[in-house]
C-alpha positions in Angstrom: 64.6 35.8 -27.9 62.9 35.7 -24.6 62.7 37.6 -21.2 64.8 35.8 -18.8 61.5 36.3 -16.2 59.7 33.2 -15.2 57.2 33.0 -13.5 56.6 31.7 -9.5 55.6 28.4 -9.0 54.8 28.3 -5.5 51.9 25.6 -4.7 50.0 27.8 -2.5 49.4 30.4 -5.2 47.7 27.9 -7.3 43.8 28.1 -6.7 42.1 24.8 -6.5 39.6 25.7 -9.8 41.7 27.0 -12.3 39.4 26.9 -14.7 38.2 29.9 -12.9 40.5 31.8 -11.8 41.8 32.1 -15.5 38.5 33.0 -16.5 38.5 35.5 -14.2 42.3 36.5 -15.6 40.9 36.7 -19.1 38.4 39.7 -18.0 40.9 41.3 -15.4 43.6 41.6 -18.5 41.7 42.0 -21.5 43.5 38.5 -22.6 43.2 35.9 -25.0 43.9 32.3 -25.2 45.2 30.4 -28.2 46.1 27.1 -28.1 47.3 24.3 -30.4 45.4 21.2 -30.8 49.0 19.2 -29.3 48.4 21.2 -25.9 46.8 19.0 -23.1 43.5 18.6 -23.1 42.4 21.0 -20.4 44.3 23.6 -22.0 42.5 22.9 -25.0 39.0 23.2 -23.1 40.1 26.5 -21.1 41.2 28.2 -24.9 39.6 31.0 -26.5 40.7 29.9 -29.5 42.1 26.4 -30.9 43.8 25.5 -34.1 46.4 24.7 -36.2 49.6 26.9 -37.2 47.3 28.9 -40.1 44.5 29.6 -38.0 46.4 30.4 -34.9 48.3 32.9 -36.8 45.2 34.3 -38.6 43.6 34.5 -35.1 46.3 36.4 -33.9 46.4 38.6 -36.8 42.9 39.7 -35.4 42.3 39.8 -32.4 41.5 42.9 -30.7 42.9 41.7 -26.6 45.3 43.4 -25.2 47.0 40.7 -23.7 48.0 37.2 -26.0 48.4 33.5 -23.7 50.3 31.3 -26.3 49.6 27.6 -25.4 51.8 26.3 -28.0 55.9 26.5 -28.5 57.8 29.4 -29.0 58.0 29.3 -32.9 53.8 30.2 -32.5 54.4 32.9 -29.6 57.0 34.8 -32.0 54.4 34.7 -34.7 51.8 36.3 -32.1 54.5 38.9 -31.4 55.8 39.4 -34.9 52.2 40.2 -35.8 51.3 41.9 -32.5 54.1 44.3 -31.5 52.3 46.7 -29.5 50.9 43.7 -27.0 51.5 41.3 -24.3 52.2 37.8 -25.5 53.4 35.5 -22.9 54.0 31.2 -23.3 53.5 29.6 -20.0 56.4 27.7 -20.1 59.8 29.1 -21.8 61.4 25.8 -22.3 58.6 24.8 -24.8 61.1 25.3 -27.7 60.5 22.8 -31.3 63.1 20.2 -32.7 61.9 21.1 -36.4 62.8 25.3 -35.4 66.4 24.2 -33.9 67.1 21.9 -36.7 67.4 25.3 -38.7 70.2 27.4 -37.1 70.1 31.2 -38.6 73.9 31.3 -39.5 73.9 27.7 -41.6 70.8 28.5 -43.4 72.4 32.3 -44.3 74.9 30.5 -46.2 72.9 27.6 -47.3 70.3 30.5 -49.3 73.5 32.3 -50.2 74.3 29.7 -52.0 71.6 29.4 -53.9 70.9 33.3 -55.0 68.3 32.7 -57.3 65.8 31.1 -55.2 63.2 32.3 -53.2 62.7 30.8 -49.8 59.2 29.3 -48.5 60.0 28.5 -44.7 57.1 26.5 -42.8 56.2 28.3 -40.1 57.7 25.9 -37.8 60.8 28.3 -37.9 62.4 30.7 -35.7 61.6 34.4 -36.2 65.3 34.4 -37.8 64.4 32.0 -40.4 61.3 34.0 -40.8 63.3 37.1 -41.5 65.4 35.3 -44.4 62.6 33.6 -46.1 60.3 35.5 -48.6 57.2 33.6 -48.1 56.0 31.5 -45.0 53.8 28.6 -45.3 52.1 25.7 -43.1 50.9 22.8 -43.8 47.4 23.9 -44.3 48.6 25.8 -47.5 51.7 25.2 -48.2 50.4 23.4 -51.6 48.3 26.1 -52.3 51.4 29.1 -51.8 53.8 26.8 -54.1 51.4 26.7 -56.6 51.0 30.2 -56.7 54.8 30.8 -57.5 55.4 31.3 -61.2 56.8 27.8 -62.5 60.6 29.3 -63.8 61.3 30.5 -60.2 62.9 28.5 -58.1 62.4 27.5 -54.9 64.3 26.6 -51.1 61.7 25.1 -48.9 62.8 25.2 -45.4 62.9 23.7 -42.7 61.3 20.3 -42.6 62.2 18.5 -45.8 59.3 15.8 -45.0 56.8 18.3 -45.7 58.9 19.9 -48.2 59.0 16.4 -50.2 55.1 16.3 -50.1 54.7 19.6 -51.0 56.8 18.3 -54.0 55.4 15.7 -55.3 51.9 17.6 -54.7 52.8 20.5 -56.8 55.4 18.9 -59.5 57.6 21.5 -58.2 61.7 20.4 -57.9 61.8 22.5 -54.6 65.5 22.7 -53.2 65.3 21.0 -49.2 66.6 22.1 -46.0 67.3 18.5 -44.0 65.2 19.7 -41.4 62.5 17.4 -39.6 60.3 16.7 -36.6 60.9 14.5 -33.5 57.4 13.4 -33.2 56.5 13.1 -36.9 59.6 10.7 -38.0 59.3 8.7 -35.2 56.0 6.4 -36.2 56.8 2.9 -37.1 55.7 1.6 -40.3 56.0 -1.7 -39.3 54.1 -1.5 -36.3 51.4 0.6 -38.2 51.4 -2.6 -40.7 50.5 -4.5 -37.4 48.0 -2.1 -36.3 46.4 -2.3 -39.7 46.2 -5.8 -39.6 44.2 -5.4 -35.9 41.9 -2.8 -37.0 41.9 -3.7 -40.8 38.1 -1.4 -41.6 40.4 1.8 -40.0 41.5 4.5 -42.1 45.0 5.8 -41.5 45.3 9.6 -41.6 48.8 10.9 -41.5 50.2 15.0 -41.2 52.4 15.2 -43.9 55.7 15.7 -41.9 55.6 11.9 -41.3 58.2 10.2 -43.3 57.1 8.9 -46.9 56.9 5.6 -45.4 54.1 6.0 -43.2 52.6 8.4 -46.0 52.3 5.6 -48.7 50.2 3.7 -46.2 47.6 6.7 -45.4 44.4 7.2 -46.6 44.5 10.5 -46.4 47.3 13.1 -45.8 47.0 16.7 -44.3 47.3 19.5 -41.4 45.8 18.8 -38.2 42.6 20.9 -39.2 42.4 19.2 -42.0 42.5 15.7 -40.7 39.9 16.7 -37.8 37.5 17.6 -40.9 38.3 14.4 -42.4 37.3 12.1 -39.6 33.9 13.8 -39.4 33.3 13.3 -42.6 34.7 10.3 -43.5 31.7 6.9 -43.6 34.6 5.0 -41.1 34.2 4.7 -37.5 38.1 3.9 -37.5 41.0 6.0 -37.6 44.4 5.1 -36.9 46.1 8.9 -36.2 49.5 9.5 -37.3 50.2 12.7 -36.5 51.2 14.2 -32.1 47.6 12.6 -30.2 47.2 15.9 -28.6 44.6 16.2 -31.5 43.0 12.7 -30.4 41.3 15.1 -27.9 39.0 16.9 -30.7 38.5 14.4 -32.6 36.9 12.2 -30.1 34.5 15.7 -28.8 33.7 16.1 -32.7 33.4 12.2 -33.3 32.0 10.9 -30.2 31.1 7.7 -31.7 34.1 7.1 -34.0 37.4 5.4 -32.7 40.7 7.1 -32.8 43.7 5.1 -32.4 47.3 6.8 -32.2 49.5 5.9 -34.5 52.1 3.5 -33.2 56.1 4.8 -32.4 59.1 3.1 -32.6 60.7 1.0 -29.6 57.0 1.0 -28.2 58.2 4.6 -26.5 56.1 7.9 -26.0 58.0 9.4 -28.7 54.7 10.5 -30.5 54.2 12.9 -27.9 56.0 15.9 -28.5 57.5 16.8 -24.9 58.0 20.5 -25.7 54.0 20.6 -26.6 53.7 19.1 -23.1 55.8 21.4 -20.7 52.6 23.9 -20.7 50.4 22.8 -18.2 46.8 24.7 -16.8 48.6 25.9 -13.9 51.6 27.1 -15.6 48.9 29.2 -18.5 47.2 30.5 -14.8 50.9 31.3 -13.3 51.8 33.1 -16.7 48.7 35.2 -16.5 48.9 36.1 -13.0 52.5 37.4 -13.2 52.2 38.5 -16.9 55.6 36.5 -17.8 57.6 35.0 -19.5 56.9 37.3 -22.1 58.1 36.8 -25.6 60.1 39.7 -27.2 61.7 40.6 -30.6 64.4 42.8 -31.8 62.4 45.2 -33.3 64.5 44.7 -36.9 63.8 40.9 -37.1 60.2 41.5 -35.8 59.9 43.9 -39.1 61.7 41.8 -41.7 59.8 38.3 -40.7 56.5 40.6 -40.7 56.8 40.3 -44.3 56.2 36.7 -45.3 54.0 36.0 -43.1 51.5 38.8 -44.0 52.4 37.7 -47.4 51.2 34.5 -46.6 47.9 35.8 -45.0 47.4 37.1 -48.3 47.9 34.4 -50.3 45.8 32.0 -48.3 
């Protein structure tokens, strides 16, 4: 849940460098930025720290600021809170909510795990602090592999909530995990026809995928994995071609760690902007400086959820 506060948006309190004045913020507050490599790319350049799901979370784990600017969606603020009760976490923009999270309601996935009593439940960490609070491990992408294959092969398993990953995770592990129908908006909208197409026009490029795509677009990738992983990748890899199926917020860093590599995004359906995930874009630079100036919205937790989704994510800070 959030504090119904948002913040002011007159023009005339925005200052004309706001690199700057959040700078400036950051000192005055004893704050921290963390940002997600989806977030715009000035956002990215103003952050503190800049990551993926894992390392955001591991960031906030750490850090000693008093004061925690989430430029990322409301699933990753709750995770700062959950892990940080004590402090300030604010997200620029309130409204930056996550069509894998809402595809998971609370109430349907009580009785959905209810019905399956044996099971443990992995939950990406795309999920709702309520989800968090049912499930016994969390997981993301980074090492999702990894935490399956630590389970002891006779337990079962409910892998929640994006069943794309969940499938991957699947057929990486030989595990027969039981699947919330969860999914992404960005991630299942790439064409694989058009990225046939795009193939065919660039046919020396190598196409990296997340593995929330659908198994489509996966079969055609040259290599799968979380956004962290795929920025390794390209550095890496001998090509100088990437087509990028995954949000191109992450084109961004790729290009600043690559500079002489192409990076194409991967193509969507119905030649739309679908790839961009428009809840990743609601934060802007001056919303993070409006945030930080009026210290809200804030993020807060009932303090008995906060507690019981604690627990699988600090058991999945152990395990990775």
């Amino acid at each position: 849940m959030f504090t119904a506060v948002k913040p002011k948006t007159h023009l005339d309190e925005i200052p004309s460098d706001l690199f700057g004045a959040i700078n400036e913020l950051k000192k005055e507050l004893n704050a921290v930025v963390l940002a997600h490599y989806y977030q715009e790319a000035d956002i990215q350049d103003i952050a503190d720290y800049l990551g993926d799901s894992l390392g955001l979370s591991q960031q906030a784990a750490n850090t000693d600021a008093e004061v925690i600017v989430f430029a990322g969606v409301h699933f990753m603020a709750e995770t700062a809170k959950i892990l940080n009760p004590d402090k300030l976490v604010l997200l620029p923009d309130l409204a930056a909510g996550c069509s894998l999270a809402d595809s998971c309601p609370p109430e349907a996935f009580q009785a959905f795990k209810a019905a399956h009593p044996d099971h443990i439940v992995i939950s990406y960490i795309n999920c709702s602090a309520e989800i968090k609070a049912l499930s016994d491990i969390i997981c993301t992408s980074s090492n999702a592999v990894k935490i399956v294959n630590q389970i002891p092969a006779e337990q079962p398993i409910i892998f929640a909530p994006d069943r794309n990953l969940g499938r991957y995770v699947s057929e990486q592990t030989g595990r027969d995990l039981v699947l919330w129908d969860g999914s992404c908006i960005v991630h299942e909208t790439f064409s694989e026809k058009r990225m046939i197409e795009l193939k065919v026009e660039h046919p020396s490029a190598e196409i990296i995928a997340h593995p929330e795509c659908e198994p489509p677009v996966l079969r055609h990738a040259d290599y799968i994995g979380s956004t962290t992983a795929l920025l390794k990748y390209c550095q890496q890899s001998q090509s100088d071609q990437f087509i990028v199926a995954t949000e191109p917020g992450i084109i961004h860093q790729m290009e600043k760690a690559a500079p002489n590599k192409q990076f194409i995004p991967a193509p969507a359906m119905n030649n739309c902007a679908c790839n961009e995930c428009p809840y990743m874009r609601l934060n802007t630079l001056e919303k993070l400086y409006l945030a930080m100036k009026n210290k809200a919205p804030e993020i807060t937790l009932p303090e008995a959820i906060r507690v019981k989704a604690l627990q699988p994510i600090q058991r999945m800070l152990a395990m990775s």
